[in-house]
Structure formats: C-alpha cells, structure tokens
C-alpha positions in Angstrom: -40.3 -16.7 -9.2 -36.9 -17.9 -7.9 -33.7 -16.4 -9.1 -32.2 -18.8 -12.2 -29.3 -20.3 -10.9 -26.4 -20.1 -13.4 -25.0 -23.1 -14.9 -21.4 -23.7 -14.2 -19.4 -24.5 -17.5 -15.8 -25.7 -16.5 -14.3 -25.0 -19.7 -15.6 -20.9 -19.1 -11.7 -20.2 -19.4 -11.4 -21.5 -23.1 -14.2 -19.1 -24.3 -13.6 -16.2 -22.0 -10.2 -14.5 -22.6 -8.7 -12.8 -19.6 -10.5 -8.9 -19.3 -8.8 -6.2 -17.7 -10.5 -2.9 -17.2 -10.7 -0.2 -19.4 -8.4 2.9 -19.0 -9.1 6.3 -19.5 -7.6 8.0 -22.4 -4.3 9.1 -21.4 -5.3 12.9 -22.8 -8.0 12.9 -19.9 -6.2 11.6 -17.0 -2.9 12.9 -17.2 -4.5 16.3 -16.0 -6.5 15.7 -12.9 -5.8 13.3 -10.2 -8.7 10.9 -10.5 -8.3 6.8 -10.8 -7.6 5.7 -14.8 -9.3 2.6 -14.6 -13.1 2.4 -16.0 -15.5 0.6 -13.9 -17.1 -2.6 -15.4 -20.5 -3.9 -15.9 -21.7 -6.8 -13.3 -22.0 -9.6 -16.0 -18.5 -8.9 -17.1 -17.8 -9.3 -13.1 -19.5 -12.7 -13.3 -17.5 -14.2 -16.7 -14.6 -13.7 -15.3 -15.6 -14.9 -12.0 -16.4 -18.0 -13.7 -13.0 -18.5 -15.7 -12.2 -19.8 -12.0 -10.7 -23.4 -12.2 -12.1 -23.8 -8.4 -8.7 -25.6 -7.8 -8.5 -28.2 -5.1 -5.5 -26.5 -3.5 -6.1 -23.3 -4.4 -2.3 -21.2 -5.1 -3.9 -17.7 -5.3 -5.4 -17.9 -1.4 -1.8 -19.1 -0.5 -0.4 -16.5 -2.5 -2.2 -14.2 -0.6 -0.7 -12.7 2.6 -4.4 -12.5 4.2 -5.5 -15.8 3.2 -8.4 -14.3 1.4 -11.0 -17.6 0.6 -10.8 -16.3 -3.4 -12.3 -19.2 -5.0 -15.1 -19.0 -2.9 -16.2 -15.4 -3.2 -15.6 -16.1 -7.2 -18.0 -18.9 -7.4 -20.8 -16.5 -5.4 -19.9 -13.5 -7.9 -20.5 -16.0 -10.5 -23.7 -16.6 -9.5 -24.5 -12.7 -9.1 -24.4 -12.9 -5.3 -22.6 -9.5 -5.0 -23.2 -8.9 -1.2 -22.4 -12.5 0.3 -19.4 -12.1 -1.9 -18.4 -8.7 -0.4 -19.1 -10.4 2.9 -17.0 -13.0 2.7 -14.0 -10.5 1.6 -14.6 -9.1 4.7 -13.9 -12.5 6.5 -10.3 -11.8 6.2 -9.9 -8.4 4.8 -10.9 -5.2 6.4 -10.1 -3.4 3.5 -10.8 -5.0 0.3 -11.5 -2.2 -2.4 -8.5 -0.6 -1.2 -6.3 -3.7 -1.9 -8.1 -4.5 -5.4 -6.3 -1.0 -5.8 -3.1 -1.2 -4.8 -1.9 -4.7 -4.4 0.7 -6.3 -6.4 -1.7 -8.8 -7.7 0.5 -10.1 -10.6 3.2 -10.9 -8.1 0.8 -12.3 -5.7 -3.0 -14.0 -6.2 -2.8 -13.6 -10.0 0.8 -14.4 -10.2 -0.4 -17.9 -8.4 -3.5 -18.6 -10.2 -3.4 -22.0 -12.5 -4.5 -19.9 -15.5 -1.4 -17.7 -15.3 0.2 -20.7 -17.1 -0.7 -20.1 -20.5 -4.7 -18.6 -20.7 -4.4 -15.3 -18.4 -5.2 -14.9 -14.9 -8.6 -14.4 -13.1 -8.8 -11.1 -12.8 -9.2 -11.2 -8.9 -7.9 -7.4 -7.7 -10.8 -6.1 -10.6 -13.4 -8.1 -8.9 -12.2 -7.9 -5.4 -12.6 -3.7 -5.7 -15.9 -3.7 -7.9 -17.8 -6.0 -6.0 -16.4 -4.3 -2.1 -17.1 -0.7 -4.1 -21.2 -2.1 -4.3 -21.2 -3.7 -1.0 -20.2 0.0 0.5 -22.2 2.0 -1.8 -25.3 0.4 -1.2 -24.6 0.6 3.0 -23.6 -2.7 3.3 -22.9 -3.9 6.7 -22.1 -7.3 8.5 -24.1 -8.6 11.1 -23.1 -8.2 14.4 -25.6 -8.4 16.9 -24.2 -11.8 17.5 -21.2 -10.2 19.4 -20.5 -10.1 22.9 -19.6 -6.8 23.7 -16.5 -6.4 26.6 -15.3 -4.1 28.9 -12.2 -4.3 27.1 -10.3 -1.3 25.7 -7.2 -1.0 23.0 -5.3 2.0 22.1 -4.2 1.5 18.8 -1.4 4.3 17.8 -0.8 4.6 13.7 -4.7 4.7 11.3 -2.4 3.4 8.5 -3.3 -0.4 7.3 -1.7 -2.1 9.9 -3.6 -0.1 12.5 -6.8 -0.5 10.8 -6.7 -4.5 10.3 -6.1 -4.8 14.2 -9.4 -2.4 14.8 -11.5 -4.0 12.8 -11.2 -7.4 14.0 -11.2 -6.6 17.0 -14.2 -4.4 17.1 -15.9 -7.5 15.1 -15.1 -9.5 18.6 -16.5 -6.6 21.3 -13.7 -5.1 21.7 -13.4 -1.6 21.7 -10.7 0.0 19.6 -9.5 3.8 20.0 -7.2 4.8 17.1 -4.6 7.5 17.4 -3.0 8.9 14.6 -1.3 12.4 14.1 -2.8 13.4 10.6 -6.6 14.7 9.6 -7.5 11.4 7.7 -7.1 7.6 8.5 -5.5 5.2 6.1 -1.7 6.7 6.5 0.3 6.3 3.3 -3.0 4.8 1.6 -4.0 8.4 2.3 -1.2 10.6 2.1 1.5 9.0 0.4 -0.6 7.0 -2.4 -1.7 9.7 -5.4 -5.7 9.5 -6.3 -5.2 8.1 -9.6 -4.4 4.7 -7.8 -6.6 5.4 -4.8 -9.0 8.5 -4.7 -9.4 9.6 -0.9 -13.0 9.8 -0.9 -12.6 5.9 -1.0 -10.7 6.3 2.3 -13.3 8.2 3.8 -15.9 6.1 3.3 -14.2 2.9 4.8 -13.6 5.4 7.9 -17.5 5.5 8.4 -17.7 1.6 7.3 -15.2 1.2 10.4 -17.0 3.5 13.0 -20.2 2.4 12.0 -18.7 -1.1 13.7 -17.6 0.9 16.1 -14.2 1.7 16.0 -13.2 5.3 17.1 -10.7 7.5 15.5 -8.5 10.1 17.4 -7.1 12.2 14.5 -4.8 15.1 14.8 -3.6 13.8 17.8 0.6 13.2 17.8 1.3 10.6 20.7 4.2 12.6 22.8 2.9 15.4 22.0 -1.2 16.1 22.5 -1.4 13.1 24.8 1.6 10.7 26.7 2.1 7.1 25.5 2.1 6.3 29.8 -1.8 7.9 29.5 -2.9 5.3 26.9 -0.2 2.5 29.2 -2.5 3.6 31.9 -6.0 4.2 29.8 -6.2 0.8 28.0 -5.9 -3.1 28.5 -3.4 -3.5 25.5 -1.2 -1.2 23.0 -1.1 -1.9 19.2 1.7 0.2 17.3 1.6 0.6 13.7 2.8 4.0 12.9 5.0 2.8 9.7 8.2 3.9 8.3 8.5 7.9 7.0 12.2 8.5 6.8 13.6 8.7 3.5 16.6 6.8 2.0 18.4 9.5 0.5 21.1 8.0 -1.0 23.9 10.9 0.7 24.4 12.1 -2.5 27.0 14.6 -3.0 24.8 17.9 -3.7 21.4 16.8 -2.2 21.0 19.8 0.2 20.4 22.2 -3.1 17.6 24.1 -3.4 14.8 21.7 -5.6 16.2 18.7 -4.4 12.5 17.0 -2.7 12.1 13.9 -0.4 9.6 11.9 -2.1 7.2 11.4 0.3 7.6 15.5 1.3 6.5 15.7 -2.4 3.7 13.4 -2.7 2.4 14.0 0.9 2.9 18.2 -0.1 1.0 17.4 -3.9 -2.6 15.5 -1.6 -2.2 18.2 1.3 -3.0 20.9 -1.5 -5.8 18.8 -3.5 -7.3 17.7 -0.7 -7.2 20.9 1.2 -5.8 19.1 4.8 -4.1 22.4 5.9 -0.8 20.5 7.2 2.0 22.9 7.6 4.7 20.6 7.9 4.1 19.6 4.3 4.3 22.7 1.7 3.0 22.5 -2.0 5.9 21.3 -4.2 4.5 22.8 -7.7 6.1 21.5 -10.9 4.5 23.3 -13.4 7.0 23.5 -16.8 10.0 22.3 -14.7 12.2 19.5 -16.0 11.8 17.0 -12.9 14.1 14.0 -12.8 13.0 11.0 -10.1 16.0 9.0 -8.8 14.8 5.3 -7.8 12.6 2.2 -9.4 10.0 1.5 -6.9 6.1 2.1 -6.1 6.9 5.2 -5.0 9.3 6.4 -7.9 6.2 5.8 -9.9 3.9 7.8 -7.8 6.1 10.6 -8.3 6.8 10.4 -11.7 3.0 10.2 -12.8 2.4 12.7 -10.4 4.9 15.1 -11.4 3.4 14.1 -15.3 -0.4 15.5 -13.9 1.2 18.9 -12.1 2.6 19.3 -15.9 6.1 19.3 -15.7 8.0 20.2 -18.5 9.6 17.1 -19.0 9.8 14.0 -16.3 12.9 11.2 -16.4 12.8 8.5 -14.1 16.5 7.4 -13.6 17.4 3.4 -12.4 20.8 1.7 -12.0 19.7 -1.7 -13.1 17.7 -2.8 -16.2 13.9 -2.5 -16.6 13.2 -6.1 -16.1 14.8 -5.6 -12.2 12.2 -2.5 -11.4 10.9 -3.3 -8.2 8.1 -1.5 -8.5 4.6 -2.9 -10.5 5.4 -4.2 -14.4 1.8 -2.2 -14.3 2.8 0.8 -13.0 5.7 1.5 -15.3 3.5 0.9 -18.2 1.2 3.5 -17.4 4.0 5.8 -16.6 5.7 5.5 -20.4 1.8 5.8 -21.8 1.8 9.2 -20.2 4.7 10.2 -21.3 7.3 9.6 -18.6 11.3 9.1 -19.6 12.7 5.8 -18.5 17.0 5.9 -17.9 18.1 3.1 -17.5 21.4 1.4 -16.0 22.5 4.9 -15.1 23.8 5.2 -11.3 23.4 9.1 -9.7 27.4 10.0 -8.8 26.5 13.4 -7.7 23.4 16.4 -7.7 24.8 19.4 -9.3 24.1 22.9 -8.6 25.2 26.5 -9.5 24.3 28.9 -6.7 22.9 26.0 -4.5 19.9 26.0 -6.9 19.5 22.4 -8.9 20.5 22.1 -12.4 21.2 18.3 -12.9 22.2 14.9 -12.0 25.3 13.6 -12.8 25.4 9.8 -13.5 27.7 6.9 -14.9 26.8 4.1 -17.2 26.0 0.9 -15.4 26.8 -2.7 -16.5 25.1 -5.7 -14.7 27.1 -9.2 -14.5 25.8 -12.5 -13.3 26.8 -13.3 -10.2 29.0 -16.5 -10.0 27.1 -17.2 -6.7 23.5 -16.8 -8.4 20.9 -14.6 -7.3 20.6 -11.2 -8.2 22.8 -10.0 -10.9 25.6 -7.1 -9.7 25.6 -3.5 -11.5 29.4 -2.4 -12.6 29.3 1.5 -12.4 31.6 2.8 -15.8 33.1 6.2 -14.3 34.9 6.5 -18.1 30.8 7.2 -19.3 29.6 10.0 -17.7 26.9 12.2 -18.1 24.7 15.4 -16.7 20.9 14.7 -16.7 20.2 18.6 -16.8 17.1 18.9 -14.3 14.8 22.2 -12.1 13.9 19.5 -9.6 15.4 15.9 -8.5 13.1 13.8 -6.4 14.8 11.5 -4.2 12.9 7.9 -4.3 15.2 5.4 -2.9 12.7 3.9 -0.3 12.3 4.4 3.5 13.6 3.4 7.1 12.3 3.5 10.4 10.9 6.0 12.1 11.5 5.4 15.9 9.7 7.3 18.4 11.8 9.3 20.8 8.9 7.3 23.4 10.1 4.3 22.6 12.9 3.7 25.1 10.2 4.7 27.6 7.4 2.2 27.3 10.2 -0.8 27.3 10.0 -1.6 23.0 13.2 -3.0 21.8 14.6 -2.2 18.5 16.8 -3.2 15.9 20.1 -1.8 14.8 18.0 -0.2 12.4 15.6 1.4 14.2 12.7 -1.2 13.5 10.8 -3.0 16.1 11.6 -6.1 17.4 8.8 -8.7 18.3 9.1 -12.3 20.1 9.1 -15.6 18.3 6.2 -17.0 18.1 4.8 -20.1 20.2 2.5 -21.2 17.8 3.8 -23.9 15.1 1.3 -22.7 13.0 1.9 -18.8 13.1 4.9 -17.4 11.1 5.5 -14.5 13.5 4.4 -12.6 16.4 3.9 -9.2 17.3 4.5 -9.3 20.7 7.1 -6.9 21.6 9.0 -6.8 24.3 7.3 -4.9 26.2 4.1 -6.3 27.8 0.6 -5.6 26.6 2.4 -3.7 23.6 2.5 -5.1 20.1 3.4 -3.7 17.0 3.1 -4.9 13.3 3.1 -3.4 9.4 6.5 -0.9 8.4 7.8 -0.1 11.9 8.4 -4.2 12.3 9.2 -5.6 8.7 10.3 -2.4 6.8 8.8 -0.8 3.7 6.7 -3.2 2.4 3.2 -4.6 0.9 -0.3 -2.9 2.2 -1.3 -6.6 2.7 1.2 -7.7 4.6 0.5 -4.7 7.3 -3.2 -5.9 7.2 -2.2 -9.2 8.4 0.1 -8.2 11.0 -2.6 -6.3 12.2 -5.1 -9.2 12.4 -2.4 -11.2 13.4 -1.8 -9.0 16.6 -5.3 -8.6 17.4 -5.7 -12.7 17.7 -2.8 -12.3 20.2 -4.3 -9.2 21.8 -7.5 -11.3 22.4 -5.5 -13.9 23.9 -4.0 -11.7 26.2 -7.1 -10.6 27.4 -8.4 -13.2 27.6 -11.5 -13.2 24.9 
C-alpha cells in the first residue's frame, strides 16, 4: 500500500505555535561540553515544516547568503520525505547540520520569514540540522555516477568553511580537490574555535568522511611554507583556492595586557578543544580556569564562547564586560540568553581603561562608566566614556574578545596576491551583473574567499564564497 500523502492545511500556522527545541537542564550541561539542545521527534519536524506560508517570493531564501531553496525542502519534510529533503540542502549547502548549528538564523532566514511578523518563525535552523543529522546517520549519499570525471586538479589551502564549500562543489563536477590545512581536523574555527556545546566535533568528522566519500582529499597537518611551498602546489595544480581565515586577535592595546593571565581568546578556546579532544598541538597549551574569577572583555560570538566555556571549566565567578548596552551585543540575542541561564555576569556600558596587575600577575580590570547618545547623523548611537566613574573589576584571568584581523601569509607577496591596507585579500570586480563579487585575486589561477577576503564574519557567508569561487574556478578551466 502506498504511502498516505498528507493533506496540506494552509492555516497549519494558526494551530501550530512556533516550537523550539528542548534544552538540557542547565545543572547537566554546564559541566561537560556536549550540545544543550534536545533532539526532536520527526512529526514535530513535519508540523513545523508545515507552518510554512510557501510564499510566492520567498524572504527567508533571500535572506539566506547560500540561497538555500527553504520552502521547498519544508514542503518535502512536511510530507515525511526526510532524504529528498536532505538532498536538496545539499543543492546549495555542503554543510547543512553544521549551519542549523551555528547560523544566525534570527538575523537571517527566520528573521525574513512572513511569520516573524506576529505568529513566530518556521523554525528552519532546527529542521535544517535534524533532518541533514538523519541523512548522514543513515549513510546518505548523492548520486553521482552522472558526473564526468576530469583531469583537472585544485589545491585548496585553509579546511575551514570557505575551503570546504569550494571542494565540495567542485568534486560534485569531476573535479578533483586536495585540501591543505595545517591543523589535525578539517572544519577550521567550526573545529577549533567553536566550543562542542554549539557544535560537537564528532559532527565534524563525520562530514570529513561525507566529503571524501565524494572524493575530496584532505592534507592535514601540513602548514603551506612550511612542510610543502606554495610554488609546489603553483606548479602541482590547474588552480589555487585560499581560505585560510583570519586568526589574529584584536586586542584592544590595553595598558597592562602583557600580565601574566591575560589570554587571547581564540588561544583560550583553541587551548580548552586541544585538551578535550586530545589533538596534541603544542602551540596551543591548556588554559584551566578552575575556581578563578575570569572576566571576558568584548560582546560578540566569540565573547560568548568564552564566557560559557569558562562557566563549564568551573570558574569561580565569570563577568562578561561591554561598552554599549545589551540591546547593541553583536553577538546572537540566543547566545546571551543561555549564557545568564548558566550563570554568566553581564556589565554593561562599562569601557576597559586599563589591566591591572601587582607583580605582573592579573588582578583586575579597570573600567569607566559609559553613556550612549544618539547620533545627530543617525545610525549607530555613540558611547561617552565617564572617567569621573571609575571602577576595578577584581579578576585571576581577563580574556581578550574584541574580534580578529587578518592573518597574511609571509607567501603572499610571492605568489602575486594583493592585499589591503589591512592585511585582507583583495579580489577583482566581478564581470557578471548578476554576481555580487568575485574571488579572483590578482594573481592568476589563484582565488581566495571566506575571512582572509571579507573579515570576521558569518560561517555562511564563507560557504558561499567558496561556491562562488569554485563556479569561477570551473570557468577558468574550462568545465
């Protein structure tokens, strides 16, 4: 007997309220490192897949950097079709239960959906990771006999997300893909600078053997300029992708910040999945916070990270300290929230002046009251700094959490890349009216795309750079 199809009901979103997952109790996970969100059942999956309005000009796929056809893989998970809904993620995103983790989707696809107005978004990242979790647990994998292998070959320097989205697709078009990166894993930051309760690294691992298994080949612990010459790989391959991010901290040249306790963030959370994960990386020691009093300067993603982080390593006490309001947090309204549920310290409007130290060991931040003011010219409202209210945050450790630059190679001069005044790469205007940008640098055969060209920014944004170059690789080759 055939399958019952299930009748659509247009007016789904009246009688099903918006569901979000389930947490863990915030006991449990504030002492290991696993992800706090509770899976769902598959008929949950498919109510909420049907609160879609199917709009005729759909906002949330706009929304979306990658373009992801949403409506269309809700209406299938509506109808129970898990797999040709995980397949037609994959259409456009190589990595979709990683970005049903970590993307922004109430400033992006959820932000945009039609429901957001008044009856709660489709919850699209929930169903986006659920149903791509299935499709790779049960050894899903597209078809691809229909592919016409090449001769073609593409070094591909930087596993991170913008790496990864230029392999994929262009192993999915017979072209063969070698990835280069310098640490143990794939998946870059998504690896080493994202904590497991947002993304547990055996997720990464998986998608690593989703990605060979397509036939992309990974070249780990192997440093470019170091183990192997970027004028081998010039001289090995058709075409170069770079996407090798940006790892050097903003530190804010605080007066103080050389004292002993004082910790780059990204040396801290990169240290913290070095020692749960057992990687062995010497450049990155163990940072253990056990009953200190931590203080995180910064708002951002990565603030967060630390702070709930610092929370599961059981620190003493854990402040996060911001020079604007709450509401102008960059990082996720989500994120916060779970930080004050387990039991982080928000200070706000409070601008660091100075680290102090007594023997060049830590022992506090010093920081002045902050005022904001609208600006007469609009935009973004300006922060006043009150130097007549000051006061010392008393603190063991201070993590520094004010974002990150770019990371030029010292190789770069010598394969002919230009660069910014600030160190990021610099690609050519694209020909295309109906392409934003290109990642064709300057040199040619070499394009670059994710951090190292825009600056810190959204996983799904280096995805689609990725893609993006791996059209334009094709192109150049000719496919």
């Amino acid at each position: 007997m055939s399958q019952q199809v299930k009748k659509f009901d247009p007016l789904t979103f009246l009688k099903e309220e918006r569901s979000v997952h389930a947490k863990r109790n915030v006991a449990e996970r504030t002492i290991d490192f696993r992800e706090i969100y509770q899976p769902k059942e598959e008929s949950e999956l498919s109510n909420q897949a049907a609160r879609c309005l199917d709009c005729g000009n759909p906002y949330c796929e706009w929304k979306c950097p990658l373009h992801n056809y949403i409506p269309n893989w809700l209406e299938l998970v509506r109808k129970d079709k898990f797999e040709q809904a995980a397949q037609l993620m994959h259409e456009t995103n190589p990595l979709p239960e990683i970005c049903g983790r970590v993307c922004p989707q109430d400033r992006l696809c959820e932000q945009a959906c039609t429901l957001n107005t008044g009856f709660g978004a489709v919850t699209i990242g929930e169903i986006e990771k659920t149903v791509s979790d299935r499709a790779i647990k049960n050894g899903w994998r597209p078809d691809l006999t229909h592919v016409v292998k090449t001769d073609k070959t593409v070094a591909i320097v930087g596993a991170g997300p913008a790496g990864l989205g230029c392999a994929e697709l262009l192993a999915r078009n017979g072209v063969k893909p070698i990835v280069f990166d310098k640490y143990p894993e794939i998946g870059g930051l998504l690896t080493f600078g994202i904590p497991g309760f947002k993304l547990e690294k055996d997720i990464i691992q998986k998608r690593r053997e989703f990605l060979q298994d397509l036939g992309v080949e990974f070249r780990l612990n192997t440093e470019i300029g170091k183990h192997v010459t970027i004028e081998e790989l010039q001289q090995k391959y058709d075409a170069l992708f770079l996407g090798m991010g940006c790892y050097t901290s903003v530190d804010g040249n605080l007066p103080g910040q050389l004292a002993n306790g004082v910790v780059k963030a990204l040396d801290f959370l990169i240290g913290n999945i070095n020692q749960l994960e057992n990687y062995q990386m010497a450049d990155y020691p163990f940072y253990d916070l056990k009953d200190k009093r931590v203080v995180v300067l910064g708002g951002g993603d990565t603030a967060m990270d630390c702070v709930r982080s610092s929370i599961r390593q059981q620190a003493k006490s854990v402040a996060c300290v911001y020079r604007r309001d709450k509401d102008s947090m960059p990082g996720s309204p989500q994120e916060i929230k779970n930080a004050i549920e387990e039991g982080v310290n928000f200070i706000f409007n409070r601008q660091p002046l100075s680290i102090e130290n007594e023997n060049s060991e830590v022992k506090g931040v010093l920081v002045a009251e902050t005022e904001l003011r609208d600006n007469d010219g609009g935009g973004r409202k300006q922060f006043h700094i009150n130097q007549d209210k000051q006061e010392l945050l008393e603190a063991d450790v201070v993590i520094l959490a004010f974002g990150f630059s770019a990371s030029p190679a010292p190789w770069f001069d010598n394969l002919g890349v230009s660069q910014k005044q600030n160190g990021l790469i610099e690609t050519q205007p694209s020909n295309d009216p109906d392409v934003q940008y290109s990642q064709q640098t300057s040199a040619k055969g070499v394009y670059a795309g994710g951090d190292m060209v825009r600056g810190a920014d959204l996983v799904v944004t280096a995805i689609a750079e990725g893609r993006q170059a791996a059209r334009e690789i094709m192109e150049y080759l000719g496919i």
